[in-house]
C-alpha positions in Angstrom: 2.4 -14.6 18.1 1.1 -11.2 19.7 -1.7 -9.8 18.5 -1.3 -5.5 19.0 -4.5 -3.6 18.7 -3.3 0.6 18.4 -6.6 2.9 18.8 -6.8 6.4 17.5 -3.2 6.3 15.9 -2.5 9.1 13.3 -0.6 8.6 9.7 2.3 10.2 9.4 4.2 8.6 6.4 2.0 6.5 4.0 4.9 4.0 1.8 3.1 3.2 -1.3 1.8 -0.6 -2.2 3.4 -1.5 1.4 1.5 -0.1 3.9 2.1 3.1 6.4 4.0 4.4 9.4 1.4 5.8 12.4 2.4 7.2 15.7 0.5 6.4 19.4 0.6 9.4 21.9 1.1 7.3 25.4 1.1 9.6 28.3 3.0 7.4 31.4 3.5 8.0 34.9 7.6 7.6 35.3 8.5 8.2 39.3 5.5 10.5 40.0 5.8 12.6 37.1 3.9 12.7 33.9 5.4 12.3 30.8 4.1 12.4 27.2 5.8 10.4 24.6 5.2 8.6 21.0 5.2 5.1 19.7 6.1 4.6 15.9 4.3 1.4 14.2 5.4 0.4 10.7 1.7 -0.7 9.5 2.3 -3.7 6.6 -1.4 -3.9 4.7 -2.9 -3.0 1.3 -5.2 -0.7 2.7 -5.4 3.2 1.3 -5.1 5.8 4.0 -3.9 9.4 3.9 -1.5 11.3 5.4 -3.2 12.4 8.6 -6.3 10.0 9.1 -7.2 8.7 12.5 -7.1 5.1 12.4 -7.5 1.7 14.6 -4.8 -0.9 13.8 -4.9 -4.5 14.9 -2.1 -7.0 13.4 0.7 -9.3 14.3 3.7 -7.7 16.5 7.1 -7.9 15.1 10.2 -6.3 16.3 13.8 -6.0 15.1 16.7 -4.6 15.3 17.3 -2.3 12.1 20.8 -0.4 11.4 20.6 2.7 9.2 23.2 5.6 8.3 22.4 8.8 10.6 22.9 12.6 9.2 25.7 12.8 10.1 26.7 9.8 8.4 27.3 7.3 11.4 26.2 4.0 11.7 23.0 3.9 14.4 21.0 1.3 15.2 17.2 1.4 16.7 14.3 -0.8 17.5 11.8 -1.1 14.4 8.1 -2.4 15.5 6.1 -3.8 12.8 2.2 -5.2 12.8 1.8 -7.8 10.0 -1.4 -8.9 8.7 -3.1 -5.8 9.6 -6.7 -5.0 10.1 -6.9 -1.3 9.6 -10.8 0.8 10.8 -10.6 4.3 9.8 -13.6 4.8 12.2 -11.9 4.5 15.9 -15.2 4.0 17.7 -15.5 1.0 15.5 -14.9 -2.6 17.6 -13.1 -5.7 15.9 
C-alpha cells in the first residue's frame, strides 16, 4: 500500500469522531503555462483539529469511486481520496 505524506495542508471540513477533509494547493506546469489547482484528502484519524489549522498528514492512500446526488438533483460520480491510518503534525516544520 502507498504511503501519502501532504505538508502544509489546511482544514476545511472537520467530520466529528471520523476525522477531517484538507485541501493541497499544487501549482503545475501544464504545456508551458502555470496553473494553480486543489487537491481534497478525506483524513480518517481520531485526532482534534479545527477548522483552518495548518497541518502535515502522512497515512495510507485509498481511492474510490463515490456516486452522490448533485444540486440539481442528477446522479454524478467523482473520485474520492482517502489516507487511513493517519499521522497528523499540527507543526509543518515537524519531520516523521
Amino acid at each position: 500500500m502507498a504511503t501519502v505524506t501532504i505538508e502544509n495542508a489546511e482544514v476545511v471540513k472537520v467530520i466529528p469522531n471520523y476525522g477531517f477533509r484538507v485541501v493541497e494547493q499544487v501549482v503545475m506546469n501544464i504545456g508551458g503555462e502555470r496553473k494553480d489547482t486543489k487537491r481534497y484528502y478525506t483524513v480518517w484519524t481520531k485526532e482534534q483539529v479545527n477548522e483552518g489549522d495548518h497541518v502535515t498528514v502522512q497515512g495510507d492512500l485509498g481511492v474510490k469511486l463515490e456516486e452522490y446526488t448533485g444540486r440539481d438533483n442528477q446522479p454524478k460520480q467523482s473520485i474520492g481520496v482517502h489516507l487511513n491510518n493517519a499521522l497528523v503534525m499540527k507543526d509543518e516544520s515537524a519531520p516523521f
